[in-house]
RODO-2510 file (C-alpha; in nm, 4 decimals, decimal comma):
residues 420
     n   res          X          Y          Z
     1     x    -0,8091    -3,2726     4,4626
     2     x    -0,7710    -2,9254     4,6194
     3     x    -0,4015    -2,9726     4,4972
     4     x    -0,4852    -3,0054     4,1533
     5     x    -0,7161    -2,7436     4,1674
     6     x    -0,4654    -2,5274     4,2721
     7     x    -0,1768    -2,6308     4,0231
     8     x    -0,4298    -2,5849     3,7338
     9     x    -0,4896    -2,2320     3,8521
    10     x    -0,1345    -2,1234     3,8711
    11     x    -0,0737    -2,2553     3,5291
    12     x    -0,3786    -2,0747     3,3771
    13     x    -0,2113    -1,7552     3,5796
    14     x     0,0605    -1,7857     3,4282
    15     x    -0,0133    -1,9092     3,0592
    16     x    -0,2671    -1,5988     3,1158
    17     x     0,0919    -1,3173     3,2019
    18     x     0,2678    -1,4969     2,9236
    19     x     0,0015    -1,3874     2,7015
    20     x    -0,0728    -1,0371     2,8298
    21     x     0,3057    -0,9677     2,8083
    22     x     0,3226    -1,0949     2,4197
    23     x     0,0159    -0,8677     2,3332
    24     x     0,1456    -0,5792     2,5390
    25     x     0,4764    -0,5936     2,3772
    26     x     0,5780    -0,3007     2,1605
    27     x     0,5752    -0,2783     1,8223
    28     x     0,9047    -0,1293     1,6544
    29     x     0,9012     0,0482     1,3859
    30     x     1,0533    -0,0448     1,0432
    31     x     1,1275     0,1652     0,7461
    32     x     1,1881     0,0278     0,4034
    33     x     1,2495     0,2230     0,0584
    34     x     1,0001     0,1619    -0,2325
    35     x     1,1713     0,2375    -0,5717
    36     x     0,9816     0,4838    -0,7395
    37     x     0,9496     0,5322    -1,1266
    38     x     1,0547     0,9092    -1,1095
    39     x     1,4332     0,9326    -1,3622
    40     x     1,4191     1,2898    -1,2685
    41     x     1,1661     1,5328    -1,0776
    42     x     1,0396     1,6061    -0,7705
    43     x     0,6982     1,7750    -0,6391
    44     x     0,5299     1,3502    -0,5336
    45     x     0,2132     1,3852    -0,3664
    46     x     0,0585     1,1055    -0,2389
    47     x    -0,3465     0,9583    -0,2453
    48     x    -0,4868     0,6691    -0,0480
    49     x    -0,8480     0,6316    -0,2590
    50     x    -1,1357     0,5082    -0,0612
    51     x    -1,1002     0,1249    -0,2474
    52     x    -0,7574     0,1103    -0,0329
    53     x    -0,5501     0,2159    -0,3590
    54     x    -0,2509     0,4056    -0,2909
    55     x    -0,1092     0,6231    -0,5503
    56     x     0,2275     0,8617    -0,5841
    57     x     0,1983     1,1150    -0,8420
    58     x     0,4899     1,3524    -0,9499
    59     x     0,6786     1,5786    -1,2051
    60     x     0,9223     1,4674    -1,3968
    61     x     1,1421     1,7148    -1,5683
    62     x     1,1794     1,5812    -1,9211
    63     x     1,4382     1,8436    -2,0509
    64     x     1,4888     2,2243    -1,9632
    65     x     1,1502     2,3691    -2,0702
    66     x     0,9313     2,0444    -2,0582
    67     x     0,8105     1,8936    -1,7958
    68     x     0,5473     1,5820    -1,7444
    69     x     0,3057     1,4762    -1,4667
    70     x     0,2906     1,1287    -1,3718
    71     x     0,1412     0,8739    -1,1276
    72     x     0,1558     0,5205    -1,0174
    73     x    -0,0192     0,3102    -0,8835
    74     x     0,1579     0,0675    -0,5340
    75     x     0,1054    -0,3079    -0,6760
    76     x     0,2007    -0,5931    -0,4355
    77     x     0,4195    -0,3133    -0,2025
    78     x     0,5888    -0,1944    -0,5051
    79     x     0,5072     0,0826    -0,7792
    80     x     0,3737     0,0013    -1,1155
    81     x     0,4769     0,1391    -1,4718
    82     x     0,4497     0,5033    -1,4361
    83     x     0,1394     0,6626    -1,6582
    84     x     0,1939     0,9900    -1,8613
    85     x    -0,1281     1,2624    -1,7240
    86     x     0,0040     1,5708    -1,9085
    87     x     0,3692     1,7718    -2,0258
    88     x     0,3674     2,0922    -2,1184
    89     x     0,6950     2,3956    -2,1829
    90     x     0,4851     2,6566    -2,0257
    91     x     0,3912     2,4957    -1,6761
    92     x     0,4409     2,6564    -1,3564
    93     x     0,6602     2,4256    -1,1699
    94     x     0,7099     2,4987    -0,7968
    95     x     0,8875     2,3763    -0,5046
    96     x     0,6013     2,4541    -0,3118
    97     x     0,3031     2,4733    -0,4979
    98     x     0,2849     2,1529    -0,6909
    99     x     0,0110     1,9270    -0,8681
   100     x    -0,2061     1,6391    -0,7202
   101     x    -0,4310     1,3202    -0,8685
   102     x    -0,7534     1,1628    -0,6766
   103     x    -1,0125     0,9286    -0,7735
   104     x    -1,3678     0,9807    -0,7202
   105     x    -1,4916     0,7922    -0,4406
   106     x    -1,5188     0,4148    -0,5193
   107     x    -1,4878     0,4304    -0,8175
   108     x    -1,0913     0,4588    -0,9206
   109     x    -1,1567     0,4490    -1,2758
   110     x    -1,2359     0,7762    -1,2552
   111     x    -0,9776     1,0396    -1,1947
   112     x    -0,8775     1,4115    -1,1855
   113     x    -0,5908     1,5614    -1,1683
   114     x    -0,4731     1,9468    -1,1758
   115     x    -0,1333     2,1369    -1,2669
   116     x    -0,0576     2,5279    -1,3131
   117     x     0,0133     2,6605    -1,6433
   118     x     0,1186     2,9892    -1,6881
   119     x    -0,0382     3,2929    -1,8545
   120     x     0,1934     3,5061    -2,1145
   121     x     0,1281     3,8278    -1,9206
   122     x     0,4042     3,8078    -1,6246
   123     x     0,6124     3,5907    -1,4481
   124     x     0,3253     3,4921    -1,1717
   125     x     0,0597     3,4755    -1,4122
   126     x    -0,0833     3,1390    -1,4605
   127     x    -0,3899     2,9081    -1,4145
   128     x    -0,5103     2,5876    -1,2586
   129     x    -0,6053     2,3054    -1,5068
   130     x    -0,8066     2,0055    -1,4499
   131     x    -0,8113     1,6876    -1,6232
   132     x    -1,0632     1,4056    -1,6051
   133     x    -1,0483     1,0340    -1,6692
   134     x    -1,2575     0,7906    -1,7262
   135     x    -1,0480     0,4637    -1,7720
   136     x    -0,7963     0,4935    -1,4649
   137     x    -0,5517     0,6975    -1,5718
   138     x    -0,5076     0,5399    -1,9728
   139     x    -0,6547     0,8644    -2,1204
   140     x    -0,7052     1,2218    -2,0335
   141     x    -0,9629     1,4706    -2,0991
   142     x    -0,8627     1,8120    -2,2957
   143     x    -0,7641     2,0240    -1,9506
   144     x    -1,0280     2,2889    -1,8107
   145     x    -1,0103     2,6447    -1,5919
   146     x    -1,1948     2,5785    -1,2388
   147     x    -1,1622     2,9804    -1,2282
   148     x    -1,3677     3,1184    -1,4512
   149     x    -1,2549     3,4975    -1,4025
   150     x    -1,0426     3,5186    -1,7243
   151     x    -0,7922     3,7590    -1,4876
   152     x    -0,4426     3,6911    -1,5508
   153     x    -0,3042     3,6802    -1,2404
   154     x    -0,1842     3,3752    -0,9659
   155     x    -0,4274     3,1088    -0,9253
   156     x    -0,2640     2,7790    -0,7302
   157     x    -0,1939     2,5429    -0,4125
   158     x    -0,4831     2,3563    -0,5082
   159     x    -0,6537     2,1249    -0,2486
   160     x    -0,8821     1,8345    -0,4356
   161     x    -1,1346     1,6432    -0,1881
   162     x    -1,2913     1,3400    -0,2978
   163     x    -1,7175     1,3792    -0,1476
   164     x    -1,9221     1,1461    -0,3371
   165     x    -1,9369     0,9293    -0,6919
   166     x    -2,0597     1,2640    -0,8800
   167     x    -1,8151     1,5290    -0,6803
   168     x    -1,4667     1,6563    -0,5781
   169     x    -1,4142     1,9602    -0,3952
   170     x    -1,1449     2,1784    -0,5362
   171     x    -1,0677     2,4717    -0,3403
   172     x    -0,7407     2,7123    -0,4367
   173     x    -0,5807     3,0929    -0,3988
   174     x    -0,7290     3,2929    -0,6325
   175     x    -0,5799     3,6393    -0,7254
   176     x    -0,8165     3,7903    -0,9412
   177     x    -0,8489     4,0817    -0,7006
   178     x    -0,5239     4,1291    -0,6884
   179     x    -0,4339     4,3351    -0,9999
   180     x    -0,6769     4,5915    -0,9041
   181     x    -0,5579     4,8511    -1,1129
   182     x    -0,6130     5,1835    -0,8534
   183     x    -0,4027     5,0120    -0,6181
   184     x    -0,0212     5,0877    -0,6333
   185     x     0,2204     4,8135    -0,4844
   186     x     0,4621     4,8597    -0,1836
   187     x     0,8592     4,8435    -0,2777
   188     x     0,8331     4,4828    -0,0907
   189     x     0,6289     4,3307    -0,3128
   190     x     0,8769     4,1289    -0,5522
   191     x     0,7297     4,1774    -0,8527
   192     x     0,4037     3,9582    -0,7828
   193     x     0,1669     4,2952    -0,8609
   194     x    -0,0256     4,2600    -0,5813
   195     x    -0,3201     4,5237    -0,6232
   196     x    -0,6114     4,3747    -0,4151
   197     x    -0,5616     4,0681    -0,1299
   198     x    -0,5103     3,6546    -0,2315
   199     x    -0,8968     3,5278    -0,1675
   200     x    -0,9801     3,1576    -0,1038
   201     x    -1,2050     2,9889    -0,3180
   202     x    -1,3543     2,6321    -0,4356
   203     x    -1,6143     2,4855    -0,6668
   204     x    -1,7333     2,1241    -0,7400
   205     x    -1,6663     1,9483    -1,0242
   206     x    -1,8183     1,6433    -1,1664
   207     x    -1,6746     1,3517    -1,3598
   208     x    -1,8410     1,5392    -1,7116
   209     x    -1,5916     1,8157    -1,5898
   210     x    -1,8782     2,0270    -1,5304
   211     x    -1,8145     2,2880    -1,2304
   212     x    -2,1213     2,3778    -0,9396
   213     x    -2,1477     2,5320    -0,6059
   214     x    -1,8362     2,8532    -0,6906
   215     x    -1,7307     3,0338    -0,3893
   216     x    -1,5315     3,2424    -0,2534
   217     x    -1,4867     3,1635     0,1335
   218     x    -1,2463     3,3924     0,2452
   219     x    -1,1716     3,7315     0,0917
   220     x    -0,7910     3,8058     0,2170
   221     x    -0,5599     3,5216     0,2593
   222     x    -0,2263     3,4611     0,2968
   223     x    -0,0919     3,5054    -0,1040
   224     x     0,1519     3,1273    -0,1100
   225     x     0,0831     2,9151     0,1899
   226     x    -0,1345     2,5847     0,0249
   227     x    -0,4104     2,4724     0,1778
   228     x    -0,5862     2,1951     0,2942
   229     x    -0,9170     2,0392     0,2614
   230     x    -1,0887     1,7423     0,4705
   231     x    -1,4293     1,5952     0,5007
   232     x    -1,6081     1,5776     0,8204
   233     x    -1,9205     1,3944     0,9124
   234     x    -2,0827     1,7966     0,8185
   235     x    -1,9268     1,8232     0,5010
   236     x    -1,5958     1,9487     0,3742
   237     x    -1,3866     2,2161     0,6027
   238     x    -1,0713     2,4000     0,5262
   239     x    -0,7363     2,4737     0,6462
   240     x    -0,5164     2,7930     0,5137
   241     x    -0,2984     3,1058     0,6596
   242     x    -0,5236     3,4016     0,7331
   243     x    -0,4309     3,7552     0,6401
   244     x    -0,5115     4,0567     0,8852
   245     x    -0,5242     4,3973     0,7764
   246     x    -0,2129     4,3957     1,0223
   247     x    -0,0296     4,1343     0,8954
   248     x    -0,1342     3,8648     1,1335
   249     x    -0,0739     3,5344     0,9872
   250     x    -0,2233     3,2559     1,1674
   251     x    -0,4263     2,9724     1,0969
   252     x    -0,8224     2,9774     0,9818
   253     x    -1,0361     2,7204     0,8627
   254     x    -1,4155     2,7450     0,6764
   255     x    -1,5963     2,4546     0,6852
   256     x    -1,9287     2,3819     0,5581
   257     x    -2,2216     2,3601     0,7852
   258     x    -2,5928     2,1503     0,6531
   259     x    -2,4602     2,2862     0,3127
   260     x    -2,3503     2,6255     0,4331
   261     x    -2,0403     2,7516     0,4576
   262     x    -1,9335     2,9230     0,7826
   263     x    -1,7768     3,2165     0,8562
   264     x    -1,3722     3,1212     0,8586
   265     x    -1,2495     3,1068     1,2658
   266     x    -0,8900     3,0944     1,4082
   267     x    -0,7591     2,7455     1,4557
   268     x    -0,5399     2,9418     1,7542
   269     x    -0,4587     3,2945     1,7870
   270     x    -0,0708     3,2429     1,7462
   271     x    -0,0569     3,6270     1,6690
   272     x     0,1988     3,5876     1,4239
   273     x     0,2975     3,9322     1,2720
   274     x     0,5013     3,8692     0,9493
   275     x     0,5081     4,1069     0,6123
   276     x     0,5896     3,8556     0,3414
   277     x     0,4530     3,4771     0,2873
   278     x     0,6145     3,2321     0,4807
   279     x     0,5390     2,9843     0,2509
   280     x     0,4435     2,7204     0,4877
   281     x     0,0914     2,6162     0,4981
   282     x    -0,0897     2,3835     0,7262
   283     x    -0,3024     2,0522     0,6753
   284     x    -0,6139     1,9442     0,8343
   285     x    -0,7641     1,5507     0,8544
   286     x    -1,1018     1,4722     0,9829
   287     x    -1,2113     1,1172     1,0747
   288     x    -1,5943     1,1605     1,1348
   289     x    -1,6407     1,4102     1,4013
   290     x    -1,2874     1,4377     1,5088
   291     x    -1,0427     1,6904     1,3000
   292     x    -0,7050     1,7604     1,3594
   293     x    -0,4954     2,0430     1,2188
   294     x    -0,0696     2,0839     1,2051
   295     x     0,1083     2,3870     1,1033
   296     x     0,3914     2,5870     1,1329
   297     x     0,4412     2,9179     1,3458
   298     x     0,6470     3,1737     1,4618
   299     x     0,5205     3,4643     1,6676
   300     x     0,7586     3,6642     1,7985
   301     x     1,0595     3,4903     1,5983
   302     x     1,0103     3,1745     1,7593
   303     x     0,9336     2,8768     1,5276
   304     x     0,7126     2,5888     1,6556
   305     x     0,5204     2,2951     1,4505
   306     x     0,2377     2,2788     1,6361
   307     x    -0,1113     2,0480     1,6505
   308     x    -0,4805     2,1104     1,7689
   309     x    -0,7586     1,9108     1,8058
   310     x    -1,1548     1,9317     1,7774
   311     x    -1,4404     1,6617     1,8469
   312     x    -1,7105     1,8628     1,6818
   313     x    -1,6383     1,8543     1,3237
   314     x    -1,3714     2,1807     1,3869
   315     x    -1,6696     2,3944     1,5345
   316     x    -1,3981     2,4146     1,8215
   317     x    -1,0499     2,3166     1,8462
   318     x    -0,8347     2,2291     2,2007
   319     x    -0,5176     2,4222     2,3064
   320     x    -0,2214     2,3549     2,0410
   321     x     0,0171     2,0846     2,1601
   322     x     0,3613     2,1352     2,0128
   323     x     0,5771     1,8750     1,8230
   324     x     0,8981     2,0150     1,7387
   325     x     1,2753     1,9957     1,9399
   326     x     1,3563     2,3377     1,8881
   327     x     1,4561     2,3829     1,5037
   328     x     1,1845     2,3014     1,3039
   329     x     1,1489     2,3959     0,9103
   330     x     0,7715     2,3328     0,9201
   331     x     0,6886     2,1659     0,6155
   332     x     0,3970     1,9255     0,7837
   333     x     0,2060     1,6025     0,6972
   334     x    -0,1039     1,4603     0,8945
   335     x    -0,2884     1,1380     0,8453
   336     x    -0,5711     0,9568     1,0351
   337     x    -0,4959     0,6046     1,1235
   338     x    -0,7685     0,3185     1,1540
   339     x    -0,7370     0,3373     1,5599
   340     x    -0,7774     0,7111     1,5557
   341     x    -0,4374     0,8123     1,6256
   342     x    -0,2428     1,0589     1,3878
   343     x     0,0624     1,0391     1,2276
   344     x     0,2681     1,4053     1,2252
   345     x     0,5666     1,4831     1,0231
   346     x     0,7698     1,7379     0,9670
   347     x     1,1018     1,8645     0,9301
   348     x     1,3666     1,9719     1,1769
   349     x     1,7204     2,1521     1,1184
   350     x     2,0139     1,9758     1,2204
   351     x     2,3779     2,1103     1,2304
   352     x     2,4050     2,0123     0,8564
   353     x     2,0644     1,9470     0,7004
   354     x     1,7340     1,8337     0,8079
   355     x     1,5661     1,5529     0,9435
   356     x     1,2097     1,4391     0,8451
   357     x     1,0663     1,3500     1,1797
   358     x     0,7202     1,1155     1,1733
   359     x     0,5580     1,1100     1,5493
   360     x     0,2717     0,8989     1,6467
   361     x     0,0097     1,1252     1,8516
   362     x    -0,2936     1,0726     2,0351
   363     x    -0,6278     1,2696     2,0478
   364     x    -0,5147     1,4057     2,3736
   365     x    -0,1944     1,5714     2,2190
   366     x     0,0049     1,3121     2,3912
   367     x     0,3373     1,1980     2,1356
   368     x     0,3699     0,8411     2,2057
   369     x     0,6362     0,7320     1,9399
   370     x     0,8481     0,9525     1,7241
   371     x     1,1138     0,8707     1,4447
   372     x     1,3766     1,0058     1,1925
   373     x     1,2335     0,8907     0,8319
   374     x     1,5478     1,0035     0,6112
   375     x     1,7936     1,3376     0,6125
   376     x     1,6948     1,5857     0,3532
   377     x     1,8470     1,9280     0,2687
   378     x     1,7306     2,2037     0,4544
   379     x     1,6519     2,4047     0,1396
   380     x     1,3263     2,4967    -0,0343
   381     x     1,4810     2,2094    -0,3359
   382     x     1,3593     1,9437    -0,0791
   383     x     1,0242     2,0408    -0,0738
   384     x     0,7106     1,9305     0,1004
   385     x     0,7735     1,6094     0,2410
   386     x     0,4449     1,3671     0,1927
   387     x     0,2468     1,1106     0,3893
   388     x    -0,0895     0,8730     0,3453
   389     x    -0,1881     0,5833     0,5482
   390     x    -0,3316     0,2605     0,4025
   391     x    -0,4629     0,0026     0,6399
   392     x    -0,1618    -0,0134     0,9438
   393     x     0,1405     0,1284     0,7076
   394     x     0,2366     0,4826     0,6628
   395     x     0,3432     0,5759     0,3015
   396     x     0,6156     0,8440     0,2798
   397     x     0,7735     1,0324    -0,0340
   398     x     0,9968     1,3493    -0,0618
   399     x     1,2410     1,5161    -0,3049
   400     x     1,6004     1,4415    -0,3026
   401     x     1,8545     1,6556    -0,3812
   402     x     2,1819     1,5192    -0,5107
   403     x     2,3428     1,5011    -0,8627
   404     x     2,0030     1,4040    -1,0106
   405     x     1,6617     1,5666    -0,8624
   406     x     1,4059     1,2535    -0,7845
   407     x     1,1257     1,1639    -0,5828
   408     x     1,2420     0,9327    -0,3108
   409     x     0,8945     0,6887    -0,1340
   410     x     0,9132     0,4424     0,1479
   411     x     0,7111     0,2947     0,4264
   412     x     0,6809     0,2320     0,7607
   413     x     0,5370    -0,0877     0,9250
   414     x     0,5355    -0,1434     1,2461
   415     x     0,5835    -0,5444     1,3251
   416     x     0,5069    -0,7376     1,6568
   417     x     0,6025    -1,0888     1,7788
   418     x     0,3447    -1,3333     1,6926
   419     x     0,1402    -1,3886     2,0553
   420     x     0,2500    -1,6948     2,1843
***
């Protein structure tokens, strides 16, 4: 009896190892391309709406002086017939500063999505427009001005934030102040006008189009960084590229506080001292109380993609960890996942290009995984390489450059053995 006792033990041991070892057992990684319905373009962006819809959203450069924005929606792993938002000849179409679609929040039939159209005054004169819908995309409201300052001047790298079924935060760089007239511009300044500084600002808008709660949250920010926007369990906070009186340009965020905004506070003192824009902004997640921030830096000539923390809705924020191998472009995504890990990506110079690199991190600033998603060219054509997560897979789009300009998506699953 004691025998049999015994054997029965030694097999539970070791059914009990098998099984420990099968649910231990890494996951790997695997990338797959999704075809995307972009002919020609570039600028995606991609949206994860809170109903678990995933969209990619684009340009597409009809001929030489027209140009369309587009989305579609992923259907069975695969995206749908693209839908026609806007085209106009007198957009403002930038490598860096690009336009974006969300959905209000559970309710995907209703939409907004923003572009820049320029002004006829100068070369960086032009506007942000909105556009609502009400019927998922079929048809689009007559666009609207979110700034209502009338100032022709630069007014762009919009951030849109779904909060509730009645609002989405907006927030942009505004540059009303800066064609102050009494204010004569440096021989630097590239023909932008600069009088006054690049402020911050944001409204809400609901689904009538009808705008509420116009700020301005910080009054001298870096003039073409974008910016970021997240929602904490306190309401929405911030991330952009301050602007010191002494050319310090390091990373701030405002956040809002029992419906009050904040004063705007350093992410990290970096100390970066640079004259012009690097054009290189940062972007900020929150997942209830926890927020994470990546950007790019270079104090003292030394670039570095770096991440920082905070478990009090960005109140505070941990010692930056840094990311990069030695060469990095900047250029960073961030996304939550459901385990509250966070997926980091940017890109890295090789000896001929550039490599977007995805890295899994944890909450400790610890990398765990990290992974080459495709070679891109190292030049501003390639853009802002994008990211969202939906469920377990991370959703990935970027601009190719070849003989034809296009958007270029994929994702990447990562598949275990079945536990035995």
């Amino acid at each position: 009896m004691l025998r049999t006792i015994i054997y029965v033990c030694f097999i539970l041991f070791l059914w009990s190892c098998q099984r420990e070892t099968a649910v231990e057992q890494e996951a790997t990684p695997v990338i797959q391309e999704i075809a995307t319905p972009c002919k020609e373009g570039g600028e995606g962006r991609l949206f994860t709406s809170t109903n678990g819809e995933v969209y990619l959203s684009w340009v597409e450069f009809l001929n030489d002086s027209t140009d369309a924005l587009r989305f579609a929606r992923l259907e069975n792993g695969q995206w749908g017939a693209p839908q026609e938002i806007a085209q106009g000849s007198d957009w403002f179409v930038n490598w860096a500063d690009f336009p974006s679609l969300v959905t209000y929040p559970e309710n995907d039939q209703m939409m907004v999505a923003h572009w820049l159209q320029m002004r006829a005054e100068g070369t960086y004169d032009y506007d942000v427009h909105l556009s609502l819908s009400q019927d998922g995309g079929q048809t689009w409201s007559p666009s609207f001005i979110p700034h209502r300052d009338s100032i022709a001047a630069e007014h762009g790298f919009v951030s849109m934030l779904p909060m509730s079924e009645q609002q989405v935060f907006v927030t942009w760089l505004d540059g009303r102040n800066t064609k102050d007239e009494g204010y004569e511009a440096p021989s630097d300044d590239h023909g932008h006008g600069h009088g006054g500084a690049m402020t911050l600002r944001a409204a809400i808008v609901d689904p009538t189009g009808t705008l509420s709660q116009e700020v301005e949250l910080d009054a001298r920010v870096c003039d073409c960084c974008h910016t970021s926007a997240a929602l904490t369990s306190n309401g929405p906070i911030v991330a952009y590229r301050d602007r010191s009186e002494e050319e310090i340009r390091d990373i701030y965020i405002v956040r809002q506080v029992a419906g009050q905004w904040q004063a705007p506070t350093a992410v990290h003192q970096d100390n970066w001292g640079i004259a012009g824009c690097p054009v290189n902004g940062p972007v900020i997640k929150a997942k209830g109380d926890n927020v994470a921030v990546a950007w790019f830096t270079a104090p003292e000539g030394k670039s570095e993609v770096r991440m920082a923390f905070s478990t009090d809705q960005g109140a505070s924020f941990s010692a930056p960890v840094r990311l990069d191998h030695g060469l990095p472009l900047g250029r960073v995504g961030l996304a939550f996942t459901e385990d509250d890990q966070l997926i980091v990506t940017w890109l890295e110079q090789t000896e001929e290009a550039a490599e977007i690199r995805l890295a899994c991190v944890n909450l400790q600033g610890e990398k765990e995984e990290e992974l080459v998603l495709a070679e891109v060219e190292a030049s501003r054509q390639s853009g802002f390489p994008v990211i969202t997560m939906h469920e377990d897979k991370v959703y990935f789009a970027y601009t190719q450059v070849d003989s034809l300009t296009r958007v270029v998506s994929g994702v990447v699953e990562w598949e275990r053995e079945e536990e035995k």
